[in-house]
N, CA and C atoms as an extended XYZ file, in Angstrom:
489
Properties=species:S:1:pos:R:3:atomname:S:1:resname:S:1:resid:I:1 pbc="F F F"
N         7.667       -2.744       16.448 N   UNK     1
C         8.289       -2.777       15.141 CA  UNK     1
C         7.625       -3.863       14.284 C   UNK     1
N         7.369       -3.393       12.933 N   UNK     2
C         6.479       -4.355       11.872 CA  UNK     2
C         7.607       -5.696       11.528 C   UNK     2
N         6.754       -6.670       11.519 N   UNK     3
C         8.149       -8.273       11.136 CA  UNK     3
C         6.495       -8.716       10.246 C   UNK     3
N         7.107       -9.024        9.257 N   UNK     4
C         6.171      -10.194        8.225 CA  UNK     4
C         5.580      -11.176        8.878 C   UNK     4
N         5.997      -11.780       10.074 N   UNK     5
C         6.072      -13.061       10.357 CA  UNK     5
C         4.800      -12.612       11.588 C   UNK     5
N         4.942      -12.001       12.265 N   UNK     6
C         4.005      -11.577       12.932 CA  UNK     6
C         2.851      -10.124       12.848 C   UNK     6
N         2.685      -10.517       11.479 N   UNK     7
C         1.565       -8.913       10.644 CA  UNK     7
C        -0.033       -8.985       11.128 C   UNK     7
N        -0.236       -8.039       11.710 N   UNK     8
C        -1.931       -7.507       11.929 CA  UNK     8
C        -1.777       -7.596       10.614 C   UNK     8
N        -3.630       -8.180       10.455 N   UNK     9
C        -4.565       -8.259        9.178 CA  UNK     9
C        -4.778       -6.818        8.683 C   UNK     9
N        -4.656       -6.119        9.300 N   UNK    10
C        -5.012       -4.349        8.940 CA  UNK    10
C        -3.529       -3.984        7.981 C   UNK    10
N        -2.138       -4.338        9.030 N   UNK    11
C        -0.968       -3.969        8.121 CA  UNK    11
C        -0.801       -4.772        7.465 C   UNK    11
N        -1.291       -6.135        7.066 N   UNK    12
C        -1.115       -7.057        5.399 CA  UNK    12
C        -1.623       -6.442        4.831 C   UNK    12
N        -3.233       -5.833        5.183 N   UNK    13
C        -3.763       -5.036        3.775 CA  UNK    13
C        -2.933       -4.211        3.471 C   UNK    13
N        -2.671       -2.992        4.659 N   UNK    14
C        -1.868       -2.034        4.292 CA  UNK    14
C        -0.680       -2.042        3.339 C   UNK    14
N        -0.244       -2.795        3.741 N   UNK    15
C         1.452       -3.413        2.947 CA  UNK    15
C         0.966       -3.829        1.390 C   UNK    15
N        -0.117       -4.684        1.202 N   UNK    16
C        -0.876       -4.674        0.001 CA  UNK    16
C        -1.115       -3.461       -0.747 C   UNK    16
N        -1.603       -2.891       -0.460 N   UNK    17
C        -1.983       -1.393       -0.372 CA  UNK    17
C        -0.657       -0.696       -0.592 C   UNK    17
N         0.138       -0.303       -0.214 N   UNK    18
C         1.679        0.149       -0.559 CA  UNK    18
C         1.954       -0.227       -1.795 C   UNK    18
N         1.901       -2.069       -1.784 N   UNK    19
C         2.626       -2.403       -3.426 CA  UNK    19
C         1.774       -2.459       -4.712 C   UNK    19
N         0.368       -2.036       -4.416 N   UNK    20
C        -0.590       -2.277       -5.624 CA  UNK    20
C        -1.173       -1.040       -6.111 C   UNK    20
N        -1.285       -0.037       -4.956 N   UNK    21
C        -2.365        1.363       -5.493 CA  UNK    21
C        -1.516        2.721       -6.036 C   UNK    21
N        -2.118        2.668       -6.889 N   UNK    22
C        -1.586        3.800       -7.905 CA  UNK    22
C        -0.853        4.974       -6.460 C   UNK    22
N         0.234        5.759       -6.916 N   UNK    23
C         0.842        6.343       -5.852 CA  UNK    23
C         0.194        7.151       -5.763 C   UNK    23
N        -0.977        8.037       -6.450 N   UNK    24
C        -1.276        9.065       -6.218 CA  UNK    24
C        -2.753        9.114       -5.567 C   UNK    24
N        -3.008        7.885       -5.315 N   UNK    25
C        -4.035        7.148       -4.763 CA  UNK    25
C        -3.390        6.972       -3.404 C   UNK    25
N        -2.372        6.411       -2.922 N   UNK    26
C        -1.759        6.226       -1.995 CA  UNK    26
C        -1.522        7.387       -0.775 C   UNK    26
N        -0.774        8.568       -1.757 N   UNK    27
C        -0.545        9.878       -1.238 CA  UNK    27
C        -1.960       10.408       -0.786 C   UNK    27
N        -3.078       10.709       -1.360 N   UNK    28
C        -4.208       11.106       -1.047 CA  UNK    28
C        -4.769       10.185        0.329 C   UNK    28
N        -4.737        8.986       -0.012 N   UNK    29
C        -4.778        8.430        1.540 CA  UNK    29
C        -4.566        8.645        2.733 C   UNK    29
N        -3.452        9.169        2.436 N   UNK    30
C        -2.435        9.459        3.666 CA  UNK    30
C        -2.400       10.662        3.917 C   UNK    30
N        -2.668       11.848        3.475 N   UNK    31
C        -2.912       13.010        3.577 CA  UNK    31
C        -4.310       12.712        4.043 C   UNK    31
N        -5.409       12.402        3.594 N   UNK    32
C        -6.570       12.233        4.241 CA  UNK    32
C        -6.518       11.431        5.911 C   UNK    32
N        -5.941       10.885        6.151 N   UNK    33
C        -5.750       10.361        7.166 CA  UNK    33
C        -4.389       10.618        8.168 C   UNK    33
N        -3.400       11.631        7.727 N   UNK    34
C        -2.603       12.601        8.329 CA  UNK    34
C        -2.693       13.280        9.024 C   UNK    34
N        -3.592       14.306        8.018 N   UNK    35
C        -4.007       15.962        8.189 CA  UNK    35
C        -4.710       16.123        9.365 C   UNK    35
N        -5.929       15.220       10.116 N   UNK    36
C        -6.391       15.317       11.733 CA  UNK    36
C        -5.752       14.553       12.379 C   UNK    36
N        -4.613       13.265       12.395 N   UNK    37
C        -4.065       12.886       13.144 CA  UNK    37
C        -3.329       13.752       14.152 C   UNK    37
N        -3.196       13.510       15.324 N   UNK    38
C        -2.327       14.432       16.125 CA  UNK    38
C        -0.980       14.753       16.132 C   UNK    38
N        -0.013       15.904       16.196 N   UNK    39
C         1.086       16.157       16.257 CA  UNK    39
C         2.056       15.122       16.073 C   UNK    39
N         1.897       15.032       17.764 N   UNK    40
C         2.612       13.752       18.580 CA  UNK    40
C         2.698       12.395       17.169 C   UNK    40
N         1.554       12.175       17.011 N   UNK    41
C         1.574       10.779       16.033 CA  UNK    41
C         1.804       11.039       14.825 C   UNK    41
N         1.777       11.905       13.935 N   UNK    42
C         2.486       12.706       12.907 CA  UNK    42
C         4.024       12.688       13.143 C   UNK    42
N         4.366       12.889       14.309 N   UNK    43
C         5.987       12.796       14.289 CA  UNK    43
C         6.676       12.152       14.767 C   UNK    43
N         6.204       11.094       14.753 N   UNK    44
C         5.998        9.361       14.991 CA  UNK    44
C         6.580        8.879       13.506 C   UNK    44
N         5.334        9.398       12.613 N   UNK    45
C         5.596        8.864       11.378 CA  UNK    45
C         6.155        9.389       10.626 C   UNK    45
N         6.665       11.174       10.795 N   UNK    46
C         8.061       11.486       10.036 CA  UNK    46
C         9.326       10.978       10.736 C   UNK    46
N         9.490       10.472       11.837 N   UNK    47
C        10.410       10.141       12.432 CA  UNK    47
C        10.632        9.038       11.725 C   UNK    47
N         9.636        7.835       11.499 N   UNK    48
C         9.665        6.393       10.410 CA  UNK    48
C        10.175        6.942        9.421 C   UNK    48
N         9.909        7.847        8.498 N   UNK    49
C        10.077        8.282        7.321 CA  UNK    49
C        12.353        8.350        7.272 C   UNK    49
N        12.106        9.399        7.993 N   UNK    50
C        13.171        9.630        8.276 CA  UNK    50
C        14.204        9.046        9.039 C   UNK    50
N        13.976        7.811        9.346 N   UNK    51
C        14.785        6.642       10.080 CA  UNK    51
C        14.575        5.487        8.815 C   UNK    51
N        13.717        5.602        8.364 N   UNK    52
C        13.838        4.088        7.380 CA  UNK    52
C        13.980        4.423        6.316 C   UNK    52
N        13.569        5.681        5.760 N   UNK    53
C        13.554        5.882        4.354 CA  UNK    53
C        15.384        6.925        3.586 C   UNK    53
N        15.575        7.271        4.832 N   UNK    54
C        16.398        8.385        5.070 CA  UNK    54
C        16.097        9.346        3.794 C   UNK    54
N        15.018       10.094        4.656 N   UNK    55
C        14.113       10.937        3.588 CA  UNK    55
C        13.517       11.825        4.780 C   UNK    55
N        13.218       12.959        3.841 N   UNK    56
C        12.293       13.756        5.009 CA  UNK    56
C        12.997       14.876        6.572 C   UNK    56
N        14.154       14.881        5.996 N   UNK    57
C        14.884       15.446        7.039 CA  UNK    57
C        14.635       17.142        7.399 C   UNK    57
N        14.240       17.640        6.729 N   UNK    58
C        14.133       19.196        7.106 CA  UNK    58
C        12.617       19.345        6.817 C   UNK    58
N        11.991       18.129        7.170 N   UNK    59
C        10.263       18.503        6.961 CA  UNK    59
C         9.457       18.650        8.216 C   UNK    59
N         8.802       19.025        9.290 N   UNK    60
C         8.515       19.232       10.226 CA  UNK    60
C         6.891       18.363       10.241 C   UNK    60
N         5.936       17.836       11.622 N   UNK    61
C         4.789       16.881       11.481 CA  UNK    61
C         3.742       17.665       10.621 C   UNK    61
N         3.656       18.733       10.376 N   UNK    62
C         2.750       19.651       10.227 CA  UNK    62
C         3.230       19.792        8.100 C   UNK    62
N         3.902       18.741        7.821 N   UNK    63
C         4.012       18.795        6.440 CA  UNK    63
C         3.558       17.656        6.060 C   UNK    63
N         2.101       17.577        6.120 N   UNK    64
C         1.353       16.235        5.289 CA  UNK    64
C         1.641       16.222        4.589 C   UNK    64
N         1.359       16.757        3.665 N   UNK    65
C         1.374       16.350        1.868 CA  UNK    65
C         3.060       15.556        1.905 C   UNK    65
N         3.765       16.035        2.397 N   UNK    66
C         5.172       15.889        1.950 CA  UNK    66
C         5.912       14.374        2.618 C   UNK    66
N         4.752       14.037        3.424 N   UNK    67
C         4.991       12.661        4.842 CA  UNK    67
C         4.504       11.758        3.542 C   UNK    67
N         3.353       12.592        3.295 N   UNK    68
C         2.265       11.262        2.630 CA  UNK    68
C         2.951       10.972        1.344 C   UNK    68
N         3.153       11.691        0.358 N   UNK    69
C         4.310       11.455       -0.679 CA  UNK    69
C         5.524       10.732       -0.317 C   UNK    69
N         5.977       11.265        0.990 N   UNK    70
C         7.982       10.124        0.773 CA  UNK    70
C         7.074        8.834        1.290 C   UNK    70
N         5.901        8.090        2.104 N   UNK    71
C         5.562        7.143        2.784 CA  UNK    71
C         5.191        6.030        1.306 C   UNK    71
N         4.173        6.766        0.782 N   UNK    72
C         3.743        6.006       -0.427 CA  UNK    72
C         4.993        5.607       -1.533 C   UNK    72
N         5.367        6.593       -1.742 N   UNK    73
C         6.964        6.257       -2.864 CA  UNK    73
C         7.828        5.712       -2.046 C   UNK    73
N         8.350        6.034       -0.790 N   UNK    74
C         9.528        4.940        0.004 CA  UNK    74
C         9.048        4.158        0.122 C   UNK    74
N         7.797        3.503        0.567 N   UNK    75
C         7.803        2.333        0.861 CA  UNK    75
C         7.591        1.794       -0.907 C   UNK    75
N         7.274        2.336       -1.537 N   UNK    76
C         7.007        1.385       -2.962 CA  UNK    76
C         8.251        1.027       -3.980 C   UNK    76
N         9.325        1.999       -3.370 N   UNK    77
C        11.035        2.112       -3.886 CA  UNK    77
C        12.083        1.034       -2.896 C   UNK    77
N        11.434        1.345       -1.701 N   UNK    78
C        12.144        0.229       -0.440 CA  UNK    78
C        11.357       -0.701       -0.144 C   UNK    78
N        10.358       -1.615       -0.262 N   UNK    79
C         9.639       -1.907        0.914 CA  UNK    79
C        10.185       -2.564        2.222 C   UNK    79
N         9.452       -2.326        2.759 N   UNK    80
C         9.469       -2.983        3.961 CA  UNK    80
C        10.404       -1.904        4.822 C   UNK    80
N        11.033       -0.547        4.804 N   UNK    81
C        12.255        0.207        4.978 CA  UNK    81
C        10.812        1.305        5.937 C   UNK    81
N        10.187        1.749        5.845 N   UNK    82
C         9.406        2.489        6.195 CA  UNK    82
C         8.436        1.654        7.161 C   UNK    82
N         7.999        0.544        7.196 N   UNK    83
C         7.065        0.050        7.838 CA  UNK    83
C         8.530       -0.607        9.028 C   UNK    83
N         9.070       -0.988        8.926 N   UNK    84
C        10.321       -1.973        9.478 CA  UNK    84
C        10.945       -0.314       10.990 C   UNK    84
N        10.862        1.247       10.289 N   UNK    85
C        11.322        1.784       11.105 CA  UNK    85
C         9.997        2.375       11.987 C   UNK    85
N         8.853        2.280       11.242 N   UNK    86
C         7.346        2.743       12.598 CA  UNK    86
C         7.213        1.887       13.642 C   UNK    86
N         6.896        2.393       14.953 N   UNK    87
C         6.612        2.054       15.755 CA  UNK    87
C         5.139        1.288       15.472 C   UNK    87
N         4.945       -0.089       16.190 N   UNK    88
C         3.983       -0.235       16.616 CA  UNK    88
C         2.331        0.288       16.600 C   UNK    88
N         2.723        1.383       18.015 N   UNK    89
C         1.607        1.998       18.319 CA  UNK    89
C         1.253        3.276       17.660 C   UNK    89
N         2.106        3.660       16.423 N   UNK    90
C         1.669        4.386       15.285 CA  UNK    90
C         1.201        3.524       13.868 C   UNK    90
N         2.097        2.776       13.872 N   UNK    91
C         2.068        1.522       12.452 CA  UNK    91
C         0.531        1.321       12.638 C   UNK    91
N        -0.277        0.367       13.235 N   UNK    92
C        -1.234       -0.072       13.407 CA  UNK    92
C        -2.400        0.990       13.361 C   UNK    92
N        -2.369        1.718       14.289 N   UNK    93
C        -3.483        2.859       13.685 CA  UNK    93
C        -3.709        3.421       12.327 C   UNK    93
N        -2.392        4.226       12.041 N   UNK    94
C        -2.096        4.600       10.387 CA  UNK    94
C        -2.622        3.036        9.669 C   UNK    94
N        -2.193        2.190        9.472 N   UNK    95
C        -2.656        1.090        8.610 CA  UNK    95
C        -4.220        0.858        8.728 C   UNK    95
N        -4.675        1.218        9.546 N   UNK    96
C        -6.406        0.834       10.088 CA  UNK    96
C        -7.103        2.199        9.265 C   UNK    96
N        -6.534        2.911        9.252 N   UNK    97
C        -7.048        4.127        8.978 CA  UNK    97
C        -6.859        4.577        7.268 C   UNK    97
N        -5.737        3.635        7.003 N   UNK    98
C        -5.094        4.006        5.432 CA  UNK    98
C        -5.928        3.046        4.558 C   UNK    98
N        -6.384        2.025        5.133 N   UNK    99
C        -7.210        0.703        4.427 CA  UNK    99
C        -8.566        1.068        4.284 C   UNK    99
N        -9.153        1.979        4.870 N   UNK   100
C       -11.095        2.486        4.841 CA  UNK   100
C       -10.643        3.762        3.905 C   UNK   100
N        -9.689        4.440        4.089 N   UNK   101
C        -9.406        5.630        3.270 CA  UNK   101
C       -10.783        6.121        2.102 C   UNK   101
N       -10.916        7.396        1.663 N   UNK   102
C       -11.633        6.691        0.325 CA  UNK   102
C       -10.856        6.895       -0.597 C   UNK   102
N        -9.877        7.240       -0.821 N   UNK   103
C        -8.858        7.045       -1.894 CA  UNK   103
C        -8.384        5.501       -2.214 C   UNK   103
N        -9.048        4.551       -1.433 N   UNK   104
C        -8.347        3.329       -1.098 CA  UNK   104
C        -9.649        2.445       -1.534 C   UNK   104
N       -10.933        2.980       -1.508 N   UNK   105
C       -11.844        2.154       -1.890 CA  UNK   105
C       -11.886        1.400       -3.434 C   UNK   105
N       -12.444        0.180       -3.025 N   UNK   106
C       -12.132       -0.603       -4.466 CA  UNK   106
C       -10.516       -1.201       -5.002 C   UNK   106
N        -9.603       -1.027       -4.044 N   UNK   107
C        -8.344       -1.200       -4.263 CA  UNK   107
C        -8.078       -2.615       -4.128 C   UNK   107
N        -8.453       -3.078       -3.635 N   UNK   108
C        -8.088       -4.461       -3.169 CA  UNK   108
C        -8.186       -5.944       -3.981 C   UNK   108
N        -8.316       -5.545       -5.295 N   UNK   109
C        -8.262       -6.453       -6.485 CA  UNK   109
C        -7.532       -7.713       -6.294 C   UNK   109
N        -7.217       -8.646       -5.911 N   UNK   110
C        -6.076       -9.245       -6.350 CA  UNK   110
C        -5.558       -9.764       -4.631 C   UNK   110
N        -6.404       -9.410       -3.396 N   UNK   111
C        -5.468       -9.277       -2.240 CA  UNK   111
C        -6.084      -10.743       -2.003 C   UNK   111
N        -6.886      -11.438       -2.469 N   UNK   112
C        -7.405      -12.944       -2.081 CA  UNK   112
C        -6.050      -14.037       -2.224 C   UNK   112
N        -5.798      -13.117       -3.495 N   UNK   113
C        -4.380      -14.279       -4.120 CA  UNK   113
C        -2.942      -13.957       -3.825 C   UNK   113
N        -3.063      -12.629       -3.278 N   UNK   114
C        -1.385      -12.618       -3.046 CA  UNK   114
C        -1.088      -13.048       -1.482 C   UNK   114
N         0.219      -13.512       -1.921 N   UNK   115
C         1.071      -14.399       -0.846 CA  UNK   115
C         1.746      -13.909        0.184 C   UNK   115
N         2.135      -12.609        0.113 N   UNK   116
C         2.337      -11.727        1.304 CA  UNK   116
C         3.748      -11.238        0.844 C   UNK   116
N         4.334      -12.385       -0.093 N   UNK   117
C         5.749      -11.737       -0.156 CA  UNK   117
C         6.371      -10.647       -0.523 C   UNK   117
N         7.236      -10.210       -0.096 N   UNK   118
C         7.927       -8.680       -0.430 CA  UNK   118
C         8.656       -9.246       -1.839 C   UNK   118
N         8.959       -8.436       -2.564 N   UNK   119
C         9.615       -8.730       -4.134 CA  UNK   119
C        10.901       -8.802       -3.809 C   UNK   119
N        11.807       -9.406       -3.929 N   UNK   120
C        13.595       -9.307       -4.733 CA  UNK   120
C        13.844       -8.527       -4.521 C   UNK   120
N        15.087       -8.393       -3.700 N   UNK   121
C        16.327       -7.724       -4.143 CA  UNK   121
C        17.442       -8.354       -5.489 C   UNK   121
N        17.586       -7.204       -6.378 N   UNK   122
C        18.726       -8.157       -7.025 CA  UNK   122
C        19.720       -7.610       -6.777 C   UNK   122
N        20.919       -8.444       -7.456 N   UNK   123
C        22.018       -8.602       -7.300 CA  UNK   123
C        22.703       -6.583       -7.383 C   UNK   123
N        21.982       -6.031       -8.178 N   UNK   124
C        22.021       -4.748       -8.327 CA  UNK   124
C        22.044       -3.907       -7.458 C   UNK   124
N        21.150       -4.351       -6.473 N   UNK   125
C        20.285       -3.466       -5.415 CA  UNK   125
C        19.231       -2.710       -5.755 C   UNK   125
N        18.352       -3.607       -6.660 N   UNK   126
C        17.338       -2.896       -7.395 CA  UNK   126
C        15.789       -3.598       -6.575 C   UNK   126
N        15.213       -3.384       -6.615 N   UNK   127
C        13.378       -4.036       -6.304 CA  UNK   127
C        13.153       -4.239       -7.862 C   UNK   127
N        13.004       -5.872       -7.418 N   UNK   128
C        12.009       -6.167       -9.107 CA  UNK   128
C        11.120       -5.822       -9.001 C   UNK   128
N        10.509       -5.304       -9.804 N   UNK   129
C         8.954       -4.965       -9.854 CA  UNK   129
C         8.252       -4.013       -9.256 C   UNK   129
N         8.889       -4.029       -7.959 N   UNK   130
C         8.189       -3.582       -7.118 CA  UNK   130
C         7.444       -4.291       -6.291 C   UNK   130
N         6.718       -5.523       -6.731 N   UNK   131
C         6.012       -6.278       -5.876 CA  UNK   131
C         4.836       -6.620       -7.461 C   UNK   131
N         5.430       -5.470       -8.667 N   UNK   132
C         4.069       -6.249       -9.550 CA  UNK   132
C         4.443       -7.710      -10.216 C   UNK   132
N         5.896       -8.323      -10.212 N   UNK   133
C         6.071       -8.914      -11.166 CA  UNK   133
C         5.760      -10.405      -10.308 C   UNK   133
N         5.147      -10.508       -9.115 N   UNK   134
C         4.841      -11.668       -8.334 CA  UNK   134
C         3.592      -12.244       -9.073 C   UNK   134
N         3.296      -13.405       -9.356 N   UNK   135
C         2.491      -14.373       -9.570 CA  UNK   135
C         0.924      -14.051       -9.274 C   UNK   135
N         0.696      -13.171       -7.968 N   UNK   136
C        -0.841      -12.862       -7.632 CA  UNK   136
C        -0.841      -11.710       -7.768 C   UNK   136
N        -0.127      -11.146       -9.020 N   UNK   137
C        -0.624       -9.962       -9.255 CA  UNK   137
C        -1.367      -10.320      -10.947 C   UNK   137
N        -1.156      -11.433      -10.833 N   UNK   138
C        -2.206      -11.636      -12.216 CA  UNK   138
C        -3.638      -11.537      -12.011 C   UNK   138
N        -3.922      -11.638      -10.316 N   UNK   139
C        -5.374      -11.633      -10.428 CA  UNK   139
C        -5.894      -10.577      -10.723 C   UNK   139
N        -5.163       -9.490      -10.833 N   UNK   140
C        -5.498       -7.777      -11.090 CA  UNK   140
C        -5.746       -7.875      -12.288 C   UNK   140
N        -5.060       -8.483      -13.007 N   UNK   141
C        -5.185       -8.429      -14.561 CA  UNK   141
C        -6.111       -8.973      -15.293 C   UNK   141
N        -6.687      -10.232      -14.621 N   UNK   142
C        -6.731      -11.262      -15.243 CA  UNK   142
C        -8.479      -11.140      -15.848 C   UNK   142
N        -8.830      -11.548      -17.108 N   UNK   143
C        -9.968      -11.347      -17.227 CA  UNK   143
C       -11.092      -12.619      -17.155 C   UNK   143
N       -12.019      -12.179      -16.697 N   UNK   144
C       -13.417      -13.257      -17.038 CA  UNK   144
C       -13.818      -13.691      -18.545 C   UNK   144
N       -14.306      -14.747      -18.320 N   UNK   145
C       -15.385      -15.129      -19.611 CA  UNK   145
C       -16.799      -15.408      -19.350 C   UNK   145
N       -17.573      -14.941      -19.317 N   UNK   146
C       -19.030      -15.604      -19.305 CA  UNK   146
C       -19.459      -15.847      -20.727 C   UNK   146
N       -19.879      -17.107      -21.204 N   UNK   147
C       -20.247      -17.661      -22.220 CA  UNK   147
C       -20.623      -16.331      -23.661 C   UNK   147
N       -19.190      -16.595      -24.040 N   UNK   148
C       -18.798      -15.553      -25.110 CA  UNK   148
C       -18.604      -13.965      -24.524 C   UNK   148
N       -18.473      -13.764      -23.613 N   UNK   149
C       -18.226      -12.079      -23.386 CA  UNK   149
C       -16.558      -12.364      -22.446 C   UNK   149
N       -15.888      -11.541      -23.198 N   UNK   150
C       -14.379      -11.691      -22.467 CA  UNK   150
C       -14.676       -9.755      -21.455 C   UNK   150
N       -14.241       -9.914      -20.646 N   UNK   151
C       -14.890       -9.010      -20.050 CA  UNK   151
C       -13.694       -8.871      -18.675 C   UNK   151
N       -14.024       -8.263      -17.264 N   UNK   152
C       -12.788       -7.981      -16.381 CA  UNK   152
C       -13.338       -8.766      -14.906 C   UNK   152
N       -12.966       -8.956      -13.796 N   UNK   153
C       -13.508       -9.346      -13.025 CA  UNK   153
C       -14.839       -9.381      -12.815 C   UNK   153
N       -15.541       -8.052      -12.850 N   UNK   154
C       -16.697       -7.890      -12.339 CA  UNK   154
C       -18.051       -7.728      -13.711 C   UNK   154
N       -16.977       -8.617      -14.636 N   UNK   155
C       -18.064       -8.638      -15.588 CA  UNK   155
C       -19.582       -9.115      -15.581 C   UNK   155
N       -20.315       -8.796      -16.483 N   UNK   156
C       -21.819       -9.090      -16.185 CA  UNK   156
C       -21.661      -10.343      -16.502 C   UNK   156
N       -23.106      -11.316      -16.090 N   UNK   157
C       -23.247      -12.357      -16.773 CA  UNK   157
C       -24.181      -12.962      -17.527 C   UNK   157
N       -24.010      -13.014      -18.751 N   UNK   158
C       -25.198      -13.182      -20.123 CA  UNK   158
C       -25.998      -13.716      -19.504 C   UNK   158
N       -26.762      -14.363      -18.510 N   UNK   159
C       -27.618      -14.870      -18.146 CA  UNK   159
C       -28.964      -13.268      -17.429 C   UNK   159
N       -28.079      -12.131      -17.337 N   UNK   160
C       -28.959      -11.124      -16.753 CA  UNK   160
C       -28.894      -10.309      -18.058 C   UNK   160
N       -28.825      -10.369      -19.194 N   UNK   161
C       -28.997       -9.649      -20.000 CA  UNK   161
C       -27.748       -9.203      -20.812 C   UNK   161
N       -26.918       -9.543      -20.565 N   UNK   162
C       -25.391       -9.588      -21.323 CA  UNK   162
C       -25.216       -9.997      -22.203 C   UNK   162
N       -24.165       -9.898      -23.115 N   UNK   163
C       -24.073       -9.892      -24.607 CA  UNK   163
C       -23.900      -11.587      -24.679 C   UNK   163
């Protein structure tokens, strides 16, 4: 069972990965990395779905698309509710496998600076944010300057021919 306190480097990305990538980026992931997984471990992870998310009840292992959709949106509506009910020896593979994805390439903007924390509950029973309104999610945002060009992380730098 996944605990914060004791996270493989594969499920921090992953969990990163949950609260930062566009969902439909997410879903494609997971369908890409579903669809040849085996039975057995497919119903592993509708069983998570459907123990943590309480979602997914009349869907059978053989309904990717429909695993990979409640996984990406439950965990981005609950976190921690979906990873908290996978086993182990499914959690860890799926996360190894969801992080190389290529739906997943280039995603990782911002994972130098964030702190690991899960977002708020409020008083509501709501998720702030989701996980965007945390402090190291400015590094996603945040833009460069190279001497007069306001530009995005991976901006050029006037020294190679830039404005």
């Amino acid at each position: 069972m996944w605990a914060p306190s004791r996270e493989d480097q594969s499920v921090r990305q992953y969990r990163f990965l949950l609260r930062t990538a566009p969902l439909d980026a997410l879903e494609e992931a997971h369908v890409e990395v579903l669809a040849p997984m085996a039975r057995s471990r497919r119903s592993m992870v509708l069983r998570a779905v459907q123990d943590g998310l309480v979602a997914g009840l009349r869907l059978s292992p053989d309904d990717v698309r429909p695993i990979a959709h409640l996984v990406a949106l439950g965990e981005r509506r609950r976190p921690g509710e979906f990873l908290g009910a996978c086993s182990a020896t499914v959690l860890l593979p799926l996360a190894e496998a969801v992080i190389v994805a290529e739906a997943m390439f280039g995603r990782f903007g911002g994972y130098a600076a964030w702190d690991g924390a899960e977002p708020e509950l409020t008083e509501g029973g709501e998720w702030v944010d989701g996980g965007f309104g945390e402090h190291w999610h400015d590094a996603l945002v945040a833009h460069v300057l190279y001497r007069n060009f306001a530009g995005g992380p991976s901006s050029p730098d006037t020294a190679f021919g830039g404005h």
